[in-house]
N, CA, C and O atoms as CSV, one atom per row, in Angstrom:
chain,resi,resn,atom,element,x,y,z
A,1,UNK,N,N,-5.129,13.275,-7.295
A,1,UNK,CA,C,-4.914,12.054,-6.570
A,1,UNK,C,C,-5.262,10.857,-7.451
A,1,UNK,O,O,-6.027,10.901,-8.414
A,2,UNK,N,N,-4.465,9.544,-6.909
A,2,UNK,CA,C,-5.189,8.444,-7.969
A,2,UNK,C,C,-6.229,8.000,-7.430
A,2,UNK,O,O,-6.743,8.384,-6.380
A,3,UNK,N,N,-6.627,7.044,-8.245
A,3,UNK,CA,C,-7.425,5.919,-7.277
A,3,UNK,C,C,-7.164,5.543,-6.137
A,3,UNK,O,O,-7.796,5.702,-5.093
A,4,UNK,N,N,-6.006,4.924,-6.385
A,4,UNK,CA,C,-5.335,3.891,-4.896
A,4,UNK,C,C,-5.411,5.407,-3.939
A,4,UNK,O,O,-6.331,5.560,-3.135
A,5,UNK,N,N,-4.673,6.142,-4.075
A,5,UNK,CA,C,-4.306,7.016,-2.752
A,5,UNK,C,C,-5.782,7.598,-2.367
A,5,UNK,O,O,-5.853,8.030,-1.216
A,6,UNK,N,N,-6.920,7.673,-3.117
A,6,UNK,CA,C,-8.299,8.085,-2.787
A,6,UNK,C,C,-8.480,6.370,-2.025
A,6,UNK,O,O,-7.933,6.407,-0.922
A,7,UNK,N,N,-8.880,5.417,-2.218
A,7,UNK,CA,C,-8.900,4.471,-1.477
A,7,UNK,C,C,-8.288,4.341,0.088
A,7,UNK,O,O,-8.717,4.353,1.242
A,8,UNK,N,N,-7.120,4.220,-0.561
A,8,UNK,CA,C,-6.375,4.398,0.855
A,8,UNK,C,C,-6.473,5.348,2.143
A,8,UNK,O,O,-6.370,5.107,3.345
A,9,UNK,N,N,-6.754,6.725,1.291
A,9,UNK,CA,C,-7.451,7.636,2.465
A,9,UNK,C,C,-8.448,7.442,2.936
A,9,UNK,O,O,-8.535,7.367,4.161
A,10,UNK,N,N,-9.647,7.280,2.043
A,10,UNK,CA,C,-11.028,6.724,2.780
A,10,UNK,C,C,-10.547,5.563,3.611
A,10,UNK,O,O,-11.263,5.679,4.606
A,11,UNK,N,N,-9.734,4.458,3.831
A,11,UNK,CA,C,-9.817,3.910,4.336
A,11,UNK,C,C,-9.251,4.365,6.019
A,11,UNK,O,O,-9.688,4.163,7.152
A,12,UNK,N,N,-7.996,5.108,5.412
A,12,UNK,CA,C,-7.337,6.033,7.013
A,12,UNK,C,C,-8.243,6.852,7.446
A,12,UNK,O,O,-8.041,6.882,8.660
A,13,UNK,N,N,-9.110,7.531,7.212
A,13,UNK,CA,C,-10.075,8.101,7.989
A,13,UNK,C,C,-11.375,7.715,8.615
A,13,UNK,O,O,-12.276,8.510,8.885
A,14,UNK,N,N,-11.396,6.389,8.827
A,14,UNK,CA,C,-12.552,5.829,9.339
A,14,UNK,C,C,-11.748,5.320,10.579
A,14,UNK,O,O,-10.521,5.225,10.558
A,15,UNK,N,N,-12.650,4.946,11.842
A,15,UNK,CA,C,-12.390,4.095,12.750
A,15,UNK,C,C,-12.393,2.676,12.664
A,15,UNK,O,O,-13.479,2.269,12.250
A,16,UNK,N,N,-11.798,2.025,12.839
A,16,UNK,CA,C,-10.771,0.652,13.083
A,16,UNK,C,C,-12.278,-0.258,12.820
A,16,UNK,O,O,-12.305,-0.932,11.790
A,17,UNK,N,N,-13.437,-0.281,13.670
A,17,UNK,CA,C,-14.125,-0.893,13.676
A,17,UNK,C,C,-14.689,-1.081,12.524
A,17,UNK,O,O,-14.764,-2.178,11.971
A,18,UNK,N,N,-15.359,0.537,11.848
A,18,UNK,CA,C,-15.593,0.726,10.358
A,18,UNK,C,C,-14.919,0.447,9.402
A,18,UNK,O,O,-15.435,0.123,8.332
A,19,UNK,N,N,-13.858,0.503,9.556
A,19,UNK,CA,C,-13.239,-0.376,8.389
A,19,UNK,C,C,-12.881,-1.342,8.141
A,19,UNK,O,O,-12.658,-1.557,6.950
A,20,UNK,N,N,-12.673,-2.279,9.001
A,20,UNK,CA,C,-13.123,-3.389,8.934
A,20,UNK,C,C,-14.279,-3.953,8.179
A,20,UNK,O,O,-14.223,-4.671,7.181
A,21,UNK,N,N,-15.310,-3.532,8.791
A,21,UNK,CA,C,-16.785,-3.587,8.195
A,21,UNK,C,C,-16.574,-3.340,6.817
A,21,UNK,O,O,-16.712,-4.305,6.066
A,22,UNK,N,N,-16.240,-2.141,6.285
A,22,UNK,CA,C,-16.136,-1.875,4.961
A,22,UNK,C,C,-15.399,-2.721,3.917
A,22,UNK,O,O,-15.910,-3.024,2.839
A,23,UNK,N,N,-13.759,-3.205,4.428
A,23,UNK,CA,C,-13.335,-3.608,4.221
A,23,UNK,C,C,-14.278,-5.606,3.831
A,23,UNK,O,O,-14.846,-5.953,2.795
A,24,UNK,N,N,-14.217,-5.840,4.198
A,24,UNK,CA,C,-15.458,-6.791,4.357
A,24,UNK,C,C,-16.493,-7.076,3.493
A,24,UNK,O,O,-16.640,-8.106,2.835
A,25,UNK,N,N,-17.487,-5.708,3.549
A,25,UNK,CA,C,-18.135,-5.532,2.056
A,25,UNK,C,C,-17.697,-5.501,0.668
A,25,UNK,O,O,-18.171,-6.105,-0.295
A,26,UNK,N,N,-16.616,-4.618,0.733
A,26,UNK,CA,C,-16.261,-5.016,-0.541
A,26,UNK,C,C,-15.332,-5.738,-1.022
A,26,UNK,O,O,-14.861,-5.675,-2.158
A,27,UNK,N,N,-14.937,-6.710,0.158
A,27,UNK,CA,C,-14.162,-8.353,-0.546
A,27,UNK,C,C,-15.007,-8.541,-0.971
A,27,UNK,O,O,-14.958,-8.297,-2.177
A,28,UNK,N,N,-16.418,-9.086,-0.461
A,28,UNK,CA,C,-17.579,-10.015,-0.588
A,28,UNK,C,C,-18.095,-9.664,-1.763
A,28,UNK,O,O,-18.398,-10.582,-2.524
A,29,UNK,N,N,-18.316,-8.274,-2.192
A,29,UNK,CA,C,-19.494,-7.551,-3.131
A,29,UNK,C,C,-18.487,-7.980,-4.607
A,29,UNK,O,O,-18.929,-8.323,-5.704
A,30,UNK,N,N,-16.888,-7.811,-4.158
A,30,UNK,CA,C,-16.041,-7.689,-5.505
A,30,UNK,C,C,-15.562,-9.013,-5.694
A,30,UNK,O,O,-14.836,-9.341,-6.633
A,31,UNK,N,N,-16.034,-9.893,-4.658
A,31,UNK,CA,C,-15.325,-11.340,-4.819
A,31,UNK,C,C,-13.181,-11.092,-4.626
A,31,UNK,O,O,-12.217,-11.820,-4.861
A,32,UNK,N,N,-13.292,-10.213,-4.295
A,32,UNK,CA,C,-11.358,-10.147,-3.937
A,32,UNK,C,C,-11.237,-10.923,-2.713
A,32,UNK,O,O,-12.078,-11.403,-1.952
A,33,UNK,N,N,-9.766,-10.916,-2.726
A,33,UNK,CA,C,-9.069,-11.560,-1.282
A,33,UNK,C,C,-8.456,-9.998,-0.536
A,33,UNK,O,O,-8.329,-8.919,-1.117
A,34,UNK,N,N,-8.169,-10.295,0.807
A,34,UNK,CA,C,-7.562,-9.076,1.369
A,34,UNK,C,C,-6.404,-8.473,0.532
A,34,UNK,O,O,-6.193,-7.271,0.367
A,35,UNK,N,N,-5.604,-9.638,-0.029
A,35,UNK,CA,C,-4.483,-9.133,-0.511
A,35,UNK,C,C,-4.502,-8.301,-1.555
A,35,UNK,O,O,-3.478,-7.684,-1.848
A,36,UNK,N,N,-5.991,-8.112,-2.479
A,36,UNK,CA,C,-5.991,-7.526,-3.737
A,36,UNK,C,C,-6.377,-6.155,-3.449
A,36,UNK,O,O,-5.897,-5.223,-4.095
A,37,UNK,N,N,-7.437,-5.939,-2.269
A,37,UNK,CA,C,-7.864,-4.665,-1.784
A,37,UNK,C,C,-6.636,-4.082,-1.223
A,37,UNK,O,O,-6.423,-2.876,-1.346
A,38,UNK,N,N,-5.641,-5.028,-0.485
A,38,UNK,CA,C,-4.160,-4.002,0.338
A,38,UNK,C,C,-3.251,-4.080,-0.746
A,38,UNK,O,O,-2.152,-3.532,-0.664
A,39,UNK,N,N,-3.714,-4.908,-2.078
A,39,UNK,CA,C,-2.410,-3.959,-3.098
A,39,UNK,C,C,-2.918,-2.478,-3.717
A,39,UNK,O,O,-2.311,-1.435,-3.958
A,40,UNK,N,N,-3.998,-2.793,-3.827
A,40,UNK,CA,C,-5.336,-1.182,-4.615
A,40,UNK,C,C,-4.926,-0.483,-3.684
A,40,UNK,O,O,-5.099,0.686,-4.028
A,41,UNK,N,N,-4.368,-0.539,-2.448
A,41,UNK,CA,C,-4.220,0.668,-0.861
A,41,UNK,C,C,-3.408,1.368,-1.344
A,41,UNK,O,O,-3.451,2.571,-1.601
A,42,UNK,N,N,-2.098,0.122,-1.580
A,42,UNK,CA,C,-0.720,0.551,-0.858
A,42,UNK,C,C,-0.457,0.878,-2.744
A,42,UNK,O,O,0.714,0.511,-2.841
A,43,UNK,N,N,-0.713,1.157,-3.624
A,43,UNK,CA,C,-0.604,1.388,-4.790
A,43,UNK,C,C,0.305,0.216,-5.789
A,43,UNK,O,O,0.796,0.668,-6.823
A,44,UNK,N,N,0.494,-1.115,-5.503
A,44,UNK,CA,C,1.087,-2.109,-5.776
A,44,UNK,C,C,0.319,-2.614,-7.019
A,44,UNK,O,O,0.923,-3.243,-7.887
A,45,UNK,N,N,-1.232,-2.303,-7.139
A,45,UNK,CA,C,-1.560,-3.112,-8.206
A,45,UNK,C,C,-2.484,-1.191,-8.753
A,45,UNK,O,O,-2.706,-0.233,-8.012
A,46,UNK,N,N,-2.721,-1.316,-9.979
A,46,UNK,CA,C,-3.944,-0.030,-10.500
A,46,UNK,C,C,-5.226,-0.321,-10.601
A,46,UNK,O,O,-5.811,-1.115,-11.337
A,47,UNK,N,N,-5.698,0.583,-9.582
A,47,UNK,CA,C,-7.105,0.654,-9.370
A,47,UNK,C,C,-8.091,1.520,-10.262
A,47,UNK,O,O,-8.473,2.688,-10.182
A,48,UNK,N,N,-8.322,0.597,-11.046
A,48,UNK,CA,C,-9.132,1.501,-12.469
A,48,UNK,C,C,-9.730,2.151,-11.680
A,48,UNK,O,O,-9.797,1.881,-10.481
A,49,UNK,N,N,-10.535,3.612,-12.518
A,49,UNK,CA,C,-11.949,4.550,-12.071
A,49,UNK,C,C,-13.177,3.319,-12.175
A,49,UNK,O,O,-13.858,3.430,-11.156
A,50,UNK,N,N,-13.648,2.300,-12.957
A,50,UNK,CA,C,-14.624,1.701,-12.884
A,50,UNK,C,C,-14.904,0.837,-11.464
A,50,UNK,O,O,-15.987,0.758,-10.883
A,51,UNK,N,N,-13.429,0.112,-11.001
A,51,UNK,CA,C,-13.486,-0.099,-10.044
A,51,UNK,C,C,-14.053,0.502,-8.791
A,51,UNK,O,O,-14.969,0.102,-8.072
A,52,UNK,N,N,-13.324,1.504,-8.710
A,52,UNK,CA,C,-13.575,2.548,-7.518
A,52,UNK,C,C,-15.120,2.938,-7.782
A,52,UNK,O,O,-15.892,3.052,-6.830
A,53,UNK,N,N,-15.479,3.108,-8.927
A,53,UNK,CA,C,-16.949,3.367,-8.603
A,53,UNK,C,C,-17.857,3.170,-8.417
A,53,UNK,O,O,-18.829,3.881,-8.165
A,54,UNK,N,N,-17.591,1.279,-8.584
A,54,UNK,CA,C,-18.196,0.333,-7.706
A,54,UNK,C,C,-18.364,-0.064,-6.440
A,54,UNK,O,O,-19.250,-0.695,-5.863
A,55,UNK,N,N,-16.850,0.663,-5.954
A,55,UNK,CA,C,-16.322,0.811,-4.416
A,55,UNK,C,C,-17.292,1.684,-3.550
A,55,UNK,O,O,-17.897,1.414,-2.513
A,56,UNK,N,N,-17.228,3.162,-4.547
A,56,UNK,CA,C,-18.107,4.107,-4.287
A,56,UNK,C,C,-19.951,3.431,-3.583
A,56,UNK,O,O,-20.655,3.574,-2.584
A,57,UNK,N,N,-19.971,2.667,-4.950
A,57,UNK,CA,C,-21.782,2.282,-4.695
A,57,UNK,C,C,-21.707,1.621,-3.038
A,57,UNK,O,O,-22.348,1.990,-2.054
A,58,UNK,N,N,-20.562,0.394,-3.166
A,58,UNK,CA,C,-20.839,-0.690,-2.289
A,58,UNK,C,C,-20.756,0.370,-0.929
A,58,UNK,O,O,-21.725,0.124,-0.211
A,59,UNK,N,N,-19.840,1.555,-0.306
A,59,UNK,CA,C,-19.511,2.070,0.691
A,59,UNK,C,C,-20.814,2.928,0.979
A,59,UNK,O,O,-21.314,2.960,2.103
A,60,UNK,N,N,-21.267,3.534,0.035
A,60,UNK,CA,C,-22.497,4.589,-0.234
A,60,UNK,C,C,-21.828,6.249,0.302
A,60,UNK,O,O,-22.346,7.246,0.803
A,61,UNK,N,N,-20.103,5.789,-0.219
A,61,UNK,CA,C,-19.994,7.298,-0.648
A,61,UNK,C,C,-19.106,8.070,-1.898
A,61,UNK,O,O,-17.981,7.574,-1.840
A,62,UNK,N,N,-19.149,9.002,-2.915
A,62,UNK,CA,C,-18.911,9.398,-3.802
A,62,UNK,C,C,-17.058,9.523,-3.611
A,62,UNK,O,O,-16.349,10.461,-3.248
A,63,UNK,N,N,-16.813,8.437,-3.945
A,63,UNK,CA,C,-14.923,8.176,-3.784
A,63,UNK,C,C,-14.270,9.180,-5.046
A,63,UNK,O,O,-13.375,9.998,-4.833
A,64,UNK,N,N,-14.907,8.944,-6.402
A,64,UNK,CA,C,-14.268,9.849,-7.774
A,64,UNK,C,C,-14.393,11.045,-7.519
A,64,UNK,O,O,-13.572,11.789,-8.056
A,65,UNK,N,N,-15.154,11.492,-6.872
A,65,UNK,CA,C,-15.060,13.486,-7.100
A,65,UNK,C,C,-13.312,14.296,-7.031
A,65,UNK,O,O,-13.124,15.420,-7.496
A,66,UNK,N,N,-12.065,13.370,-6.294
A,66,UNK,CA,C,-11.106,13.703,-6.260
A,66,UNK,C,C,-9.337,12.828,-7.106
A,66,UNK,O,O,-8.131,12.739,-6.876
A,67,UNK,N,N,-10.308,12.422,-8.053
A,67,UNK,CA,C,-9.939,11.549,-8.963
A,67,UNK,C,C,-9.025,12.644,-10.139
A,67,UNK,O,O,-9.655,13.475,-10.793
A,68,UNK,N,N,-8.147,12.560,-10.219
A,68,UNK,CA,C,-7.106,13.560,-10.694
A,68,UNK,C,C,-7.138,12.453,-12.606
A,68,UNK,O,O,-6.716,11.310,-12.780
A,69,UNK,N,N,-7.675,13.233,-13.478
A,69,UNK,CA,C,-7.980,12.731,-15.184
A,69,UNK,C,C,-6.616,12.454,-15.453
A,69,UNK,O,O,-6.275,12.051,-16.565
């Protein structure tokens, strides 16, 4: 899997409320706009591994373990 599609799933498997929330944290933590986190989703822009593993810290869960080299 890439990045984006590991993103994007963590994000489809949470409830509406939670992701929001999440969503949220890591505009704020990464300084992005919505639009940069829903291009990293929808695979429009590339979501380095360094990124995501910042994503990882800010969410407090291990996003790379399914990170395809």
């Amino acid at each position: 899997m890439t990045t984006n599609e590991i993103l994007d799933r963590y994000f489809n498997l949470l409830p509406n409320h939670v992701r929001i929330a999440k969503s949220r944290d890591i505009r704020q933590s990464l300084n992005i706009t919505r639009s940069v986190l829903s291009d990293w989703r929808r695979g429009r822009t590339r979501l380095e591994p360094e990124t995501l593993d910042e994503i990882s810290e800010i969410v407090g869960v291990d996003l790379s373990e399914d990170v395809a080299v």
